[in-house]
C-alpha positions as CSV (number, residue, x, y, z in Angstrom):
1,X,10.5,-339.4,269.1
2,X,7.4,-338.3,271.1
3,X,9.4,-339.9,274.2
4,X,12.3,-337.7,273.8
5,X,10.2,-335.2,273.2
6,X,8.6,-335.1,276.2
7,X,11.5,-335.8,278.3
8,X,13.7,-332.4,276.9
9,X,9.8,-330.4,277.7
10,X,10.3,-331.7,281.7
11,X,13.7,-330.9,282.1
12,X,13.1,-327.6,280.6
13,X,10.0,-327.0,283.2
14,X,12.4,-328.2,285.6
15,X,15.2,-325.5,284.8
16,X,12.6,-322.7,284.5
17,X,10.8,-323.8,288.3
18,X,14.6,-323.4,289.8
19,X,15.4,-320.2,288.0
20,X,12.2,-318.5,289.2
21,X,12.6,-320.0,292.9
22,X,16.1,-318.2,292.6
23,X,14.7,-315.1,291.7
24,X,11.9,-315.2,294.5
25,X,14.4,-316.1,297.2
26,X,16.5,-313.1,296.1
27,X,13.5,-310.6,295.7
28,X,12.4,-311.6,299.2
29,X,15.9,-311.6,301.0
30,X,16.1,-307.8,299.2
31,X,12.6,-307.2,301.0
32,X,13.6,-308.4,304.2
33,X,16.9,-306.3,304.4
34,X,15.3,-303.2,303.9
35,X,12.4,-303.8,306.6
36,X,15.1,-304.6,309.0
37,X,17.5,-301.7,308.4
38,X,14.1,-299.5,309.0
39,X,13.3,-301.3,311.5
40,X,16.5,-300.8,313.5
41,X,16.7,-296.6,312.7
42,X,13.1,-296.1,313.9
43,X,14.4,-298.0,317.5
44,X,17.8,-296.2,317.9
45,X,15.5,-293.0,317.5
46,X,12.9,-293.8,320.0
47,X,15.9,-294.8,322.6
48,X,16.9,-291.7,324.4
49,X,20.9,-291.8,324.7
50,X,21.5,-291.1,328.0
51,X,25.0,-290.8,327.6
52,X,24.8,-287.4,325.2
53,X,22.5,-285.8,327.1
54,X,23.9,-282.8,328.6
55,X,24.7,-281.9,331.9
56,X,22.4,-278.7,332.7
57,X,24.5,-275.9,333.9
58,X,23.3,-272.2,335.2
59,X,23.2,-270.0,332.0
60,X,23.6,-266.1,331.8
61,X,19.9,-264.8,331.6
62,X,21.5,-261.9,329.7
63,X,22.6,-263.4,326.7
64,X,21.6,-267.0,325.1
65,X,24.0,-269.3,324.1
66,X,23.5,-272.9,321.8
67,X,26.1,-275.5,321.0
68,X,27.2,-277.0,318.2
69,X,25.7,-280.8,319.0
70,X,22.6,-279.0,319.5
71,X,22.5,-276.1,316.3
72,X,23.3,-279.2,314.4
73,X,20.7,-281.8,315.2
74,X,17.7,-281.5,313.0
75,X,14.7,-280.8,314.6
76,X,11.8,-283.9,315.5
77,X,8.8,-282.3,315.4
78,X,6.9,-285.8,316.1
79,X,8.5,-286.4,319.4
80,X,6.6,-286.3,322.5
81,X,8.1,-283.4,325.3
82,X,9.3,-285.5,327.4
83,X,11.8,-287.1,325.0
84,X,12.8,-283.5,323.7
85,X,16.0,-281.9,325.7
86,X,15.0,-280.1,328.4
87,X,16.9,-276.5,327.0
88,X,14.3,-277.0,323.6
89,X,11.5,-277.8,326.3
90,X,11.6,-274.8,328.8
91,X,12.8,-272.1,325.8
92,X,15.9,-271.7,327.2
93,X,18.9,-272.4,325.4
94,X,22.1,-273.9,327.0
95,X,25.9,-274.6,326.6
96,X,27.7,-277.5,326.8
97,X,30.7,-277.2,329.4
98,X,34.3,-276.7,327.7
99,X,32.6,-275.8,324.1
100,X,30.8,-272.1,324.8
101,X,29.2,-270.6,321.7
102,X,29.6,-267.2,320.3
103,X,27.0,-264.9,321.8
104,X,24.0,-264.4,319.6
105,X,24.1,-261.0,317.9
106,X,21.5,-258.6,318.7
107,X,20.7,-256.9,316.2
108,X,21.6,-252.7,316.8
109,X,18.4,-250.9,317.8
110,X,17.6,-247.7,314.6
111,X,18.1,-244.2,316.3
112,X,14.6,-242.3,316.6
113,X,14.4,-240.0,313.7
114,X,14.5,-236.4,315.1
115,X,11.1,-234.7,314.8
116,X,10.5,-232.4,311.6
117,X,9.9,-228.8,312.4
118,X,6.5,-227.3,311.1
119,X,7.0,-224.3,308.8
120,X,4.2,-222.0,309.3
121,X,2.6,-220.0,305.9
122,X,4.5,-216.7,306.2
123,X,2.2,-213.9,306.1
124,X,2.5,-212.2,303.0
125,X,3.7,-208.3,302.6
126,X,0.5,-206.6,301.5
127,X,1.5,-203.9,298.2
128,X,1.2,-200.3,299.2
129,X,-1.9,-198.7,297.5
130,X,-1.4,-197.1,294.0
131,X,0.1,-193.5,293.8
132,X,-2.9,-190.8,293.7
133,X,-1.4,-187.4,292.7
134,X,-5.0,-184.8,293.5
135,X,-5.9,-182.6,291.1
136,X,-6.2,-184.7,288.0
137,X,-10.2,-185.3,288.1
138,X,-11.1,-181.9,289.3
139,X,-14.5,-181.5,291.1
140,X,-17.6,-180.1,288.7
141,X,-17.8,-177.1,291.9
142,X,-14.1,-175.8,291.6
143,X,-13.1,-178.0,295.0
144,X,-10.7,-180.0,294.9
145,X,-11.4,-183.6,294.5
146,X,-11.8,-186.1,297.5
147,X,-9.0,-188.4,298.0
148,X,-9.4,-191.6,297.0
149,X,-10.4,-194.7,300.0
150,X,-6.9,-196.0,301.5
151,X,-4.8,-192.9,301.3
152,X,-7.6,-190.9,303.5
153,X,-11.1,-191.1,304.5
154,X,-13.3,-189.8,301.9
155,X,-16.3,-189.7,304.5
156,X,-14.2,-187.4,307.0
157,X,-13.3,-184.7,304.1
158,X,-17.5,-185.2,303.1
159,X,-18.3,-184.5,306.9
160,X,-16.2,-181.3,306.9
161,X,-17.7,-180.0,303.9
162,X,-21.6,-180.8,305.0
163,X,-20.5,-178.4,308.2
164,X,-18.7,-175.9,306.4
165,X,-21.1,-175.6,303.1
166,X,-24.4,-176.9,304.4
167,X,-24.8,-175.8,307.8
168,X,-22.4,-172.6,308.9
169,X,-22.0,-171.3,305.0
170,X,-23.7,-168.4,303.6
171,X,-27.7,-168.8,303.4
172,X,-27.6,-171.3,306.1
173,X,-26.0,-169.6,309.0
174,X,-26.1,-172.6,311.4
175,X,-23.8,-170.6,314.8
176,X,-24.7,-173.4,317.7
177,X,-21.4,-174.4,318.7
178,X,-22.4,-177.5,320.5
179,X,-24.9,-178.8,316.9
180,X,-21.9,-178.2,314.8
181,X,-19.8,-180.4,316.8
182,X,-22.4,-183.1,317.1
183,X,-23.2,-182.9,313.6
184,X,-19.4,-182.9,312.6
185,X,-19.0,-186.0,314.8
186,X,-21.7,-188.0,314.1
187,X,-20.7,-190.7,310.7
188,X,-24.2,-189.9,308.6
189,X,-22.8,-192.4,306.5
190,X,-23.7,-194.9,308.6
191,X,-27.0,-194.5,309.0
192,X,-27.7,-195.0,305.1
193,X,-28.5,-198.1,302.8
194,X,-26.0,-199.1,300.7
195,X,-26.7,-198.0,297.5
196,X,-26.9,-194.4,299.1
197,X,-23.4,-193.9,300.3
198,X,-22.2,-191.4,297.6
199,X,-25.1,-189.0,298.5
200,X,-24.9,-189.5,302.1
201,X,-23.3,-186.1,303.4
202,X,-25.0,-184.3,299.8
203,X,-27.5,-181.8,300.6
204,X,-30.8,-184.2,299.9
205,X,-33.2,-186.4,301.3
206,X,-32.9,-190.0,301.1
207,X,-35.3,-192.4,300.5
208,X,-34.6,-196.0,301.5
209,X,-36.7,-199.4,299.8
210,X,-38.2,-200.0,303.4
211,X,-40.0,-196.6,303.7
212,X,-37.6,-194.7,306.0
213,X,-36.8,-190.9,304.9
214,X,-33.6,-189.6,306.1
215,X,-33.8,-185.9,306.3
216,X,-31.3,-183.3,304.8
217,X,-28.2,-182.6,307.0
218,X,-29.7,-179.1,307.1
219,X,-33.1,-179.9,308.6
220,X,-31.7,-182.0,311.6
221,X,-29.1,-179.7,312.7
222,X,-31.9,-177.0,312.7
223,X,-34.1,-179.3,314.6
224,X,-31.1,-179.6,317.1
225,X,-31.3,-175.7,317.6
226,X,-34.3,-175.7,318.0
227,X,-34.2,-178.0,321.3
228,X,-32.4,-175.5,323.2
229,X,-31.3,-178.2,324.8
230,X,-30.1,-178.1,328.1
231,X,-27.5,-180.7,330.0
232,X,-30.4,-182.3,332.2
233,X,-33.3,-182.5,329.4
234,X,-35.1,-185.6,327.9
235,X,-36.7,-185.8,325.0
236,X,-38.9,-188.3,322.6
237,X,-38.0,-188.9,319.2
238,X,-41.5,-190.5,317.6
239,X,-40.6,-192.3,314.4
240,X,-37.1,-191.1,313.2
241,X,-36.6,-193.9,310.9
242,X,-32.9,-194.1,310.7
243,X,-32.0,-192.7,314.3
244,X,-29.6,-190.4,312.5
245,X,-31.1,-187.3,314.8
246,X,-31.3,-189.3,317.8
247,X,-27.7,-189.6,317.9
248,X,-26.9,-186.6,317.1
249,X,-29.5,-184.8,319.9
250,X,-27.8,-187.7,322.0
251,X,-24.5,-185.6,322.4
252,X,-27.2,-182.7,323.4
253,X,-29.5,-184.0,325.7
254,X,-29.6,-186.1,329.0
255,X,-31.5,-188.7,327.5
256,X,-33.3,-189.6,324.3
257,X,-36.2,-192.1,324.1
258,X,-37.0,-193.1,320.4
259,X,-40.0,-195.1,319.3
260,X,-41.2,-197.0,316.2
261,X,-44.0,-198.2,315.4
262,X,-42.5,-201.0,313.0
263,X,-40.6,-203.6,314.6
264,X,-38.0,-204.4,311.8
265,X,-37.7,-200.1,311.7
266,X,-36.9,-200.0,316.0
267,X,-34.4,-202.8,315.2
268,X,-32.5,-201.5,312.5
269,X,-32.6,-198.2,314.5
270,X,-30.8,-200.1,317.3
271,X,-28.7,-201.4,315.4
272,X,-27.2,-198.6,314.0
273,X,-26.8,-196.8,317.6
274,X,-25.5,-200.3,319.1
275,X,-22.6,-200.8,316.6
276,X,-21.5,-197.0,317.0
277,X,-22.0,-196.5,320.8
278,X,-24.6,-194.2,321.2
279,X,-26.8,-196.5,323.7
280,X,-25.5,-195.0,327.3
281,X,-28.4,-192.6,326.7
282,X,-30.6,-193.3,324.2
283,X,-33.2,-196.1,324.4
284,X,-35.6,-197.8,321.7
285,X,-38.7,-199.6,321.9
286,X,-41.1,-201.0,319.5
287,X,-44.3,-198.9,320.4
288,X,-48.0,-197.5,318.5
289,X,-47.4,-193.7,317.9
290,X,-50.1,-192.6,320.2
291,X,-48.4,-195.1,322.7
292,X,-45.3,-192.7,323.2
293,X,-43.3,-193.6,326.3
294,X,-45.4,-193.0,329.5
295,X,-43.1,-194.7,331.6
296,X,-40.0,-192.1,330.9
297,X,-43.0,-189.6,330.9
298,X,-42.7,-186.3,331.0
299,X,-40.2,-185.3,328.7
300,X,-39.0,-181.3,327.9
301,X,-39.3,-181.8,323.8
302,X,-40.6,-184.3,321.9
303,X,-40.2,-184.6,318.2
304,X,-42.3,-185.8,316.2
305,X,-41.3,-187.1,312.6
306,X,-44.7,-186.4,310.5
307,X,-47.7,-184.1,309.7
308,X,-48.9,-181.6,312.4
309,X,-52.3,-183.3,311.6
310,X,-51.1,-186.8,312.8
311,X,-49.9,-185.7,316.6
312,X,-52.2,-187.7,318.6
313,X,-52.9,-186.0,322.0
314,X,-52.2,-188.7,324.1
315,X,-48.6,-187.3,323.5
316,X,-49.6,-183.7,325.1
317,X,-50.0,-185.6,328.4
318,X,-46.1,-186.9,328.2
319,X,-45.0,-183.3,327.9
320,X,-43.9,-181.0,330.3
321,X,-45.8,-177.9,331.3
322,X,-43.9,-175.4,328.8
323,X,-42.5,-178.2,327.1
324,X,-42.3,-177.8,323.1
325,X,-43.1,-180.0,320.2
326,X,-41.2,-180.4,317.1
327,X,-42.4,-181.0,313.8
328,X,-39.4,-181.1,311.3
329,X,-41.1,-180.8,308.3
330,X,-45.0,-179.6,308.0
331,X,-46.8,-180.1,304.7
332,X,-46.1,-176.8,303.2
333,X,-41.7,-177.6,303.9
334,X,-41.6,-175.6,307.3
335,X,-40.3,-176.6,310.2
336,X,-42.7,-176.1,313.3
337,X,-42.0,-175.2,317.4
338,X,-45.3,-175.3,319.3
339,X,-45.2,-174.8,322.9
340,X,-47.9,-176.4,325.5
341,X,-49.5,-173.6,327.9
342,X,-51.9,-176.0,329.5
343,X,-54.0,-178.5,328.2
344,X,-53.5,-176.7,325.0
345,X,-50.2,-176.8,322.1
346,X,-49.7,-173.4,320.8
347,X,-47.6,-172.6,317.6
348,X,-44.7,-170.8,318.3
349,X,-42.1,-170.7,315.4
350,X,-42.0,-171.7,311.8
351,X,-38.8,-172.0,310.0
352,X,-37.9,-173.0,306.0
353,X,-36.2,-176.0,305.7
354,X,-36.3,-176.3,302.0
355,X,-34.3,-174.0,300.7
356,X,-32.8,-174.6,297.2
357,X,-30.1,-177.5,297.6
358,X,-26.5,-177.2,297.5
359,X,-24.6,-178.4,294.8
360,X,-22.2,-181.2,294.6
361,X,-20.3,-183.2,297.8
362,X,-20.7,-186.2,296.3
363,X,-18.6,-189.0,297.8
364,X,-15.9,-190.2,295.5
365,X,-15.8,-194.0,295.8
366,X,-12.8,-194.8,294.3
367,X,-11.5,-197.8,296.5
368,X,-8.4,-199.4,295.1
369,X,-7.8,-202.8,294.7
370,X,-6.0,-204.8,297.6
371,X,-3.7,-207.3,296.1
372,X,-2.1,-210.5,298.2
373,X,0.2,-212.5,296.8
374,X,-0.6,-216.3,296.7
375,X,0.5,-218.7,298.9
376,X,4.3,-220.3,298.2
């Protein structure tokens, strides 16, 4: 028993040792196969095949062409240049004789779009001013009101009235052609702050923040008379705050010369003559009041804007023999003329300027609303 035993244990070894030899032998032949077969491809690869290669021929530069061999080979990234054909090499892509490929399509080059036209902003109709019948606010005097700002200027109408009630009407009896002319001519509204526009052509004196007095219409056309002036004469306005008078004794005279002894007073004097062209004869200068204006010296009148007290008599050296000085309004509300015989001023004339005021010509300042319609 233990022989038999042991014999069927070897012959079973036996038939287990050739079983797994076959299986190795057939593993390994697999193997071996496989190595070859990979082997072989990777060669056939590497080989160039001279006999495909094809023969270079002159291509169109114009349009490209690729065959069908060559569209059709896949690409070998890993191979070296010169192994590549020469067309992939140099870019340039050629056709195999007898077998011409379609043209490559380019593609259609998109039209320019034409260039959009720029609309402008259309200027807008402006509405017509509302309909003002006169007559429906009647004046506090019996006059008819002013019209209102936009249909006509209610400065002008004020101007015409100052001349007609203030100046030539009874009690006045202002007759100098050539004054009533300059004073009709002359904007007065100009001249004033602008708070004081309604009362700039009423018969008052006007007091401005800075310190400057604008005198009544009345008392600067009579000053004008009295400066008989003549085409050829000069004169020296001292302190006239606004330079109202100097423009008007500037359509008078040859020449005015006006001095002030406040800097920011000369400039807004120049000011006001620059922007309304009265500066081809009249000058202005920052100067002391006993300074004057020797270098213009001597001058036919000189007016002096303050109390007769004040005059300093470096001035009666600037002034012509028989010249006059005018003092516009003296402390007791007279106008004074004094005339130099010498080295002397003697008083001449003395006129009231402060006569009870004339009512009403009040500026209306009604101005109507422009309206514009908004932008589209």
């Amino acid at each position: 028993m233990p022989a038999a035993m042991k014999a069927m244990r070897v012959i079973l070894l036996l038939v287990g040792g050739v079983a797994f030899g076959c299986i190795l032998i057939a593993l390994s032949d697999r193997l071996g196969t496989r190595a070859d077969a990979n082997a072989g491809t990777n060669v056939i690869a590497a080989v160039p095949q001279a006999d495909t290669q094809p023969t270079p021929e002159p291509a169109s530069p114009a349009v490209p062409q690729v065959t069908a061999d060559a569209a059709g080979q896949p690409a070998n990234d890993s191979a070296p240049a010169e192994m590549l054909p020469s067309a992939l090499v140099t870019g340039v892509l050629q056709p195999l004789p007898g077998r011409p490929m379609p043209p490559v399509p380019v593609p259609a080059q998109r039209p320019p779009l034409p260039p959009r036209p720029r609309t402008l902003p259309q200027a807008q109709p402006i509405r017509p001013p509302l309909p003002f019948t006169p007559g429906i606010r009647p004046a506090t005097d019996g006059r008819p009101p002013l019209r209102r700002l936009g249909l006509n200027d209610p400065f002008t109408v004020a101007r015409e009235r100052m001349v007609a009630g203030q100046l030539a009407g009874p009690g006045r009896g202002i007759t100098n052609a050539a004054v009533l002319a300059a004073m009709r001519r002359v904007p007065r509204h100009r001249f004033v702050d602008a708070h004081c526009l309604t009362n700039a052509y009423v018969d008052m004196t006007l007091v401005f923040p800075n310190g400057v007095i604008l005198e009544t219409p009345y008392v600067i056309a009579v000053t004008a008379v009295q400066l008989a002036a003549q085409p050829g004469d000069r004169v020296l306005d001292v302190e006239p705050g606004t330079a109202y008078d100097a423009a008007v004794f500037s359509l008078l005279v040859r020449e005015v010369y006006v001095t002030e002894s406040v800097l920011m007073r000369a400039e807004g004097a120049r000011i006001n003559l620059e922007r309304l062209g009265y500066t081809n004869n009249v000058l202005v200068r920052q100067a002391d009041v006993a300074q004057g204006w020797p270098e213009a010296a001597p001058f036919d009148t000189i007016v002096f804007n303050g109390p007769l007290a004040q005059f300093p008599e470096s001035l009666l050296f600037q002034l012509k023999p028989g010249g006059r000085v005018i003092i516009p309004v003296s402390d007791d509300g007279k106008l004074s003329v004094l005339k130099k015989y010498g080295a002397q001023l003697v008083l001449e004339t003395t006129l009231p300027v402060r006569p009870p005021p004339i009512p009403g010509n009040q500026v209306e300042m009604h101005v109507l609303p422009v309206l514009l319609r908004p932008p589209p």
